[in-house]
C-alpha positions in Angstrom: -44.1 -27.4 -60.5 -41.5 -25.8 -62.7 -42.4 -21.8 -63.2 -43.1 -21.4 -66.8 -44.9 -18.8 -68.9 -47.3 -20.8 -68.9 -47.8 -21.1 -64.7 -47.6 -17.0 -64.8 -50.4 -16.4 -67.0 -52.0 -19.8 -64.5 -51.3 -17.1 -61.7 -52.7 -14.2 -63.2 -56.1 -15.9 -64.2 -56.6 -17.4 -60.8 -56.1 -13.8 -59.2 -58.3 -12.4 -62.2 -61.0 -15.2 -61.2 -61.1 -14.7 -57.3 -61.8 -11.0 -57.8 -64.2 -11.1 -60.6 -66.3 -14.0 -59.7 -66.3 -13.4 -55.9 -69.3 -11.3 -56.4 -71.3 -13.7 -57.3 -70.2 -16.2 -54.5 -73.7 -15.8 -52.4 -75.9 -17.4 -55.5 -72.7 -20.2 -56.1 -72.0 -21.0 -52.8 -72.2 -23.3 -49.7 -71.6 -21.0 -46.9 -71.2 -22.2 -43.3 -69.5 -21.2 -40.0 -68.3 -24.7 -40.5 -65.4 -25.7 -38.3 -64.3 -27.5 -41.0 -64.6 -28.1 -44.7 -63.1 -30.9 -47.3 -62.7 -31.5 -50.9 -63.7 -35.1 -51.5 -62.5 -35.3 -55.0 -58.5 -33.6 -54.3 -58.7 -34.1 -50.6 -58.2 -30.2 -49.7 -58.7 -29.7 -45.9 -59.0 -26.4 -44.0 -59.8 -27.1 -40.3 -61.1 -23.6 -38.9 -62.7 -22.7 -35.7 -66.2 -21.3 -35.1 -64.8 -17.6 -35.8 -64.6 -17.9 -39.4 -67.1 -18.6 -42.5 -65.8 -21.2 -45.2 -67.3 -20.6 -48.6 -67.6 -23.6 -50.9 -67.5 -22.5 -54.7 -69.1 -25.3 -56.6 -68.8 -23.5 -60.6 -66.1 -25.1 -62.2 -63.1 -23.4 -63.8 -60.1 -24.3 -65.8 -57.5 -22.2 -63.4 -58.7 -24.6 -60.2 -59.6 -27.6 -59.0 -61.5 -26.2 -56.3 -61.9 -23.1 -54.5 -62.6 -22.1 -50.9 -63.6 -18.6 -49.5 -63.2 -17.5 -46.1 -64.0 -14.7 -44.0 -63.8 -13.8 -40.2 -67.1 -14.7 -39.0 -67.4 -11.3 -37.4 -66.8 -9.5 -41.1 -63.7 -7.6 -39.4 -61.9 -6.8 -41.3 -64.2 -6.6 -44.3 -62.8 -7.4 -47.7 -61.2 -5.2 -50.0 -61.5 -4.1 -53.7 -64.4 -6.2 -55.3 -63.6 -9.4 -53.5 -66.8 -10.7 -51.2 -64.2 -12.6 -48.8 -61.3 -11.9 -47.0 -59.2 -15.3 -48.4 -59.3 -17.4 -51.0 -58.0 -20.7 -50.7 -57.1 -23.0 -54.5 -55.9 -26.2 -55.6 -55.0 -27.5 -58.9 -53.8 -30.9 -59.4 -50.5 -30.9 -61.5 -49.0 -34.0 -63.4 -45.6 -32.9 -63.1 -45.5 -33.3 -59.4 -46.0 -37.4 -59.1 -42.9 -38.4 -59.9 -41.2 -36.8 -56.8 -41.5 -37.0 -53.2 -42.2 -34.5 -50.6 -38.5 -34.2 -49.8 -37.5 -33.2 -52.9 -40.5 -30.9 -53.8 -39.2 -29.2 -50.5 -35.7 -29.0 -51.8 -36.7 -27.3 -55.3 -39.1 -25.0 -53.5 -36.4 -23.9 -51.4 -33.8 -23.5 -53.9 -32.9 -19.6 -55.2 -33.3 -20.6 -59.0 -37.3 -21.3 -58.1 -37.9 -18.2 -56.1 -36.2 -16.2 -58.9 -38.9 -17.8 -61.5 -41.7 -17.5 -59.4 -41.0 -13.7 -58.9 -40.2 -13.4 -62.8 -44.0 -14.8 -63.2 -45.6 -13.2 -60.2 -44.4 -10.0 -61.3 -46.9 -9.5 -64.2 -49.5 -8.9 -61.5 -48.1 -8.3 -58.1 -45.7 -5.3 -57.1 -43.8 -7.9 -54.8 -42.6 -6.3 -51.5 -41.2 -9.5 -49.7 -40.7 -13.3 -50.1 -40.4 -15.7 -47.0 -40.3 -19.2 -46.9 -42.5 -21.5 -44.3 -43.7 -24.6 -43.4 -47.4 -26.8 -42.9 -47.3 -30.4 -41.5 -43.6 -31.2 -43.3 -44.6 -29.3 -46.6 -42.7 -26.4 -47.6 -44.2 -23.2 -48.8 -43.3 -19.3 -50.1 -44.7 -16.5 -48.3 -45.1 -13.9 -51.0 -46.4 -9.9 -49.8 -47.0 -7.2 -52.2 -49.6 -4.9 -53.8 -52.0 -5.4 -56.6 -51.3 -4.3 -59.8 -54.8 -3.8 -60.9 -58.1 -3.5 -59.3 -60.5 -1.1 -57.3 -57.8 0.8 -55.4 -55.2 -1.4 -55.9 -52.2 0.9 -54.7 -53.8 1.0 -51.3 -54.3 -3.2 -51.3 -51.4 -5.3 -49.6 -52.1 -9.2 -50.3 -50.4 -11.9 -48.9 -50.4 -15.0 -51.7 -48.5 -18.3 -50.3 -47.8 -21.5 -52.1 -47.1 -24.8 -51.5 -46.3 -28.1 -53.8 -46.9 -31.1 -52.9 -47.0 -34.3 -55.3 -50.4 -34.0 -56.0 -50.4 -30.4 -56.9 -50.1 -26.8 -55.8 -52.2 -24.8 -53.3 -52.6 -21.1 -53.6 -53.4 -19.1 -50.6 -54.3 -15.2 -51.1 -55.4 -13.0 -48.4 -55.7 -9.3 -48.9 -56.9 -5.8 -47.0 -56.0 -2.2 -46.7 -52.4 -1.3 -46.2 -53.0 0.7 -43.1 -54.7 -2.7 -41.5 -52.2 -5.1 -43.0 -49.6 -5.9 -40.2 -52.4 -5.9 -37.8 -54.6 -8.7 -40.3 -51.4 -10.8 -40.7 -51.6 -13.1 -37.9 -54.9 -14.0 -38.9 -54.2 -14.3 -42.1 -51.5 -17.1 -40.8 -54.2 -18.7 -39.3 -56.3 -19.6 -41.6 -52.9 -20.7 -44.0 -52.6 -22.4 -41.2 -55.5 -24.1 -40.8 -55.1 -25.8 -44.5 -54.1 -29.4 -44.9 -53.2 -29.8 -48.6 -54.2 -32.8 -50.7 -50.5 -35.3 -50.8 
């Protein structure tokens, strides 16, 4: 839970991952306009309606424990950059978590000294615009908005990457499209965060 040098480079590879091997998500992939989809082995939940297409990604990688994908069922808006989905949803299980409880995860994640290390590490591959906090089902989380260092048109990106701890781990969500769509896609983007229950 404690931002590290080694959690920033953890950042940067999962970001690094969703982009490059997103292309290849039709050949890896479970895809279904499921309502709903779960992780048996970390218990990672997202309950979605009929409007959206959840992408299982069953390859394995050190970065993530699992990894969802999901896109509007209607493909608007479409995804940007080289990503093949509008949102990618990760959990990674994280020793250091156990010993707390959900109160006090909440109480770190809220505190100034976190959000000041989680920039610091952020900032290797997000320009970061804003930082908000909110809350899923008693769980505390950081809204973080800001534009893509790298990538296929990258200053014309805006992503949306939210966290939250809990004491099995951390859950990463990351939406991103076009800066002139942005504050039009941000509601749904809240919806499908949302829509995720993450493992506890």
């Amino acid at each position: 839970m404690v931002f590290n040098m080694t959690f920033g480079i953890r950042i940067i590879r999962i970001l690094a991952n969703l982009l490059r091997r997103s292309a290849f998500m039709a050949a890896i992939c479970i895809s279904l306009p499921a309502h709903g989809m779960e992780d048996p082995v970390s218990g990672l939940k997202i309950n979605l309606g009929s409007g959206f297409v959840i992408k299982r990604d069953s390859a394995k990688d050190p970065v993530y424990d699992v990894l969802f994908g999901i896109d509007p069922a209607s493909g608007q808006p479409p995804p940007v950059g080289t990503s093949s989905y509008l949102c990618g949803v990760t959990f990674r299980s994280d020793p250091q978590n156990v010993g707390f409880t959900q109160p006090q995860i909440n109480a770190m994640i809220l505190d100034e000294k976190w959000s000041v290390q989680a920039r610091r590490s952020l900032s290797a591959s997000i320009e970061l615009e804003t930082a908000s906090a909110f809350e899923i089902d008693d769980i505390s989380g950081v809204e973080f908005i800001g534009v893509p260092k790298t990538g296929p048109d990258h200053a014309n990106v805006r992503l949306m990457m939210s966290m939250l701890e809990t004491p099995k781990g951390r859950t990463t969500v990351t939406c991103a499209t076009t800066k002139a769509s942005f504050n039009d896609v941000m509601p749904m983007f809240h919806r499908i965060r949302d829509a995720i229950s993450p493992p506890r």
